[in-house]
N, C-alpha and C positions, 0 to 999 in steps of 0.2 A: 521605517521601522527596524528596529536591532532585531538581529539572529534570536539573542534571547528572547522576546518578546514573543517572537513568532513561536518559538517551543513550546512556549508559555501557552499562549491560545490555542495550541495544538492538544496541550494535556489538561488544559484548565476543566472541562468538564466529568475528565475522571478524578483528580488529584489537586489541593490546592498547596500549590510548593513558591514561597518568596521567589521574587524575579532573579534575587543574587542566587540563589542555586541552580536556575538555570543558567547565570552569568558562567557558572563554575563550569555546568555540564557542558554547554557551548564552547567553553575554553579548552574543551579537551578534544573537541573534531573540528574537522573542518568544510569549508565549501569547495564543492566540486562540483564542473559543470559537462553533460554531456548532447551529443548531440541527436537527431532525432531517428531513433532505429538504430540505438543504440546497445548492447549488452552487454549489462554491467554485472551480471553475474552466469556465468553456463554453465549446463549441465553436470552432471559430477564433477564441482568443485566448491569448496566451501566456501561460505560467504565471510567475508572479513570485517565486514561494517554493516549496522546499523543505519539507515538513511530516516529521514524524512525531509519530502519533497515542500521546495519552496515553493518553484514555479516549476510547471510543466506537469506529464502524468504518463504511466508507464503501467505494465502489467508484470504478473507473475506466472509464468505459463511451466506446462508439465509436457514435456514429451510421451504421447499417450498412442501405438498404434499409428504412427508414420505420416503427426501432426501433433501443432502444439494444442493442448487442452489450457482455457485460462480459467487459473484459482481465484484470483485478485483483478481488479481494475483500482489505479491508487492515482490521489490528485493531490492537489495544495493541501499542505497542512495533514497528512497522512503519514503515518510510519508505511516504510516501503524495502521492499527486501525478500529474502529468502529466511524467514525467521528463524524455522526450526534447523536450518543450518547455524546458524549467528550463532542461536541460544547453544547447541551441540555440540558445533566446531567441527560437525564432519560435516563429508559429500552426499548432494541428494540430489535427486531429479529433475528439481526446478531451475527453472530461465529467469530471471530478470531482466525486462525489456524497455527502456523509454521509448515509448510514441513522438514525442516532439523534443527539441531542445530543451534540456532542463537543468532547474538548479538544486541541486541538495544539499541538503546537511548531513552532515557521517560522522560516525565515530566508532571508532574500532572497539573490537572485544576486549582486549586489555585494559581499554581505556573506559568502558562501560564498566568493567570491572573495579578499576579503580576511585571508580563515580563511586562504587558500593561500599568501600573500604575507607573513604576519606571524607565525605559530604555527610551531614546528619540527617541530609534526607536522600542519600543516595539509596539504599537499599527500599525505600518507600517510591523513590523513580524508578526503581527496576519493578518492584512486584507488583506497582499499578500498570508497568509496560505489560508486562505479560499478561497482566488480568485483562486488561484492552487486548490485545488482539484474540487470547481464549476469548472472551463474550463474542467480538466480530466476527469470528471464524463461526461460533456453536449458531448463531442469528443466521448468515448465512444458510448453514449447511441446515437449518430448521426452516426456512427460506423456501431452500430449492425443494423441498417435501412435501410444503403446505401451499405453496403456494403457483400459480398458472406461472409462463412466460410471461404473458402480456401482464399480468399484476406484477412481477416484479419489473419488466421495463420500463413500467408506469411508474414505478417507487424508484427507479434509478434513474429515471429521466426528471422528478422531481426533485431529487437530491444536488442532481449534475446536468443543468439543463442544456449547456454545450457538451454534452458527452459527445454527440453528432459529427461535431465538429474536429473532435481533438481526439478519437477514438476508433481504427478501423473498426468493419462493422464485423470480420469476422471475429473480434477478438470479445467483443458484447454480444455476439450469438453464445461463442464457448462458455462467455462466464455465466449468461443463464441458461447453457446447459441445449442450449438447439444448434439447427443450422440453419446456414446465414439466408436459405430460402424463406426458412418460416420467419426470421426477423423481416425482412421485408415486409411479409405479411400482414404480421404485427403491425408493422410501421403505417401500411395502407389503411389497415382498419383503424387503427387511432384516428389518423389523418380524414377519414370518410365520415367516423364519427362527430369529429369535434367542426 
């Protein structure tokens, strides 16, 4: 499958954009490959590109109190990054981590920019990017309010059924917000249940 194709099915449920505009958008980043426990973006420093992940899966951790806290867990076919740096252009708190060898697609801010300026649906790719991650951030953070640990690992295990596999466990305690003792927990009583 082309690069393009892949972006395409990445946005296609927010945005319906002809495959040759993401031929364009694609034509403006590139592939990059990192290895596993990897970071590709640290702490007070700004992020320079825009990713989404082809293969592999990585976090977005916050230095919180003398440990990393995780914002994000991100996989195939996901935008992956430190947004609100990208979008900003300054330094923020966040980590950007790959858990396993991975492959990305990037494109830098210049060049996202230039998407906006030159393509006739470049600015309709930018305001559906932002409106996708605003909705997935507000879901999230309405998420972790309303709903148990064990119901959202049950919706994140449904989602990502190897998360198990491809995900240390402390970094799926942080992003639903426990620790990694009560995940176990979780983990046992699903397991005793089913």
């Amino acid at each position: 499958m082309q690069i393009e194709e892949i972006v395409k099915r990445a946005f296609d449920p927010y945005v319906n954009v002809p495959i040759e505009e993401w031929k364009l958008f694609t034509n403006l980043g590139d592939i990059v490959f990192t290895k596993k426990d990897e970071t590709v973006k640290t702490t007070n420093t700004t992020e320079k590109y825009l990713y989404l992940i082809l293969k592999g899966s990585g976090a977005v951790l916050l230095w919180d109190n003398n440990k990393f806290v995780c914002t994000d867990l991100c996989y195939e076919g996901e935008l992956f990054g430190d947004f609100m740096s990208f979008f900003l252009q300054k330094p923020t708190l966040l980590e950007v981590l790959t858990f396993e060898s991975t492959e990305l697609f990037r494109i830098s801010k210049s060049n996202f920019n230039n998407l906006i300026l030159h393509s006739s649906y470049g600015d309709k790719i930018c305001r559906f990017t932002l409106e996708t991650l605003f909705v997935q951030k507000q879901i999230q953070q309405i998420e972790m309010i309303t709903k148990t640990a064990t119901e959202r690992y049950i919706e994140l295990l449904a989602k990502k059924p190897d998360i198990i596999s491809r995900t240390p466990q402390k970094y799926i305690a942080s992003y639903l917000g426990i620790q990694t003792q009560s995940l176990s927990r979780i983990r046992k009583q699903i397991l005793t249940n089913h």
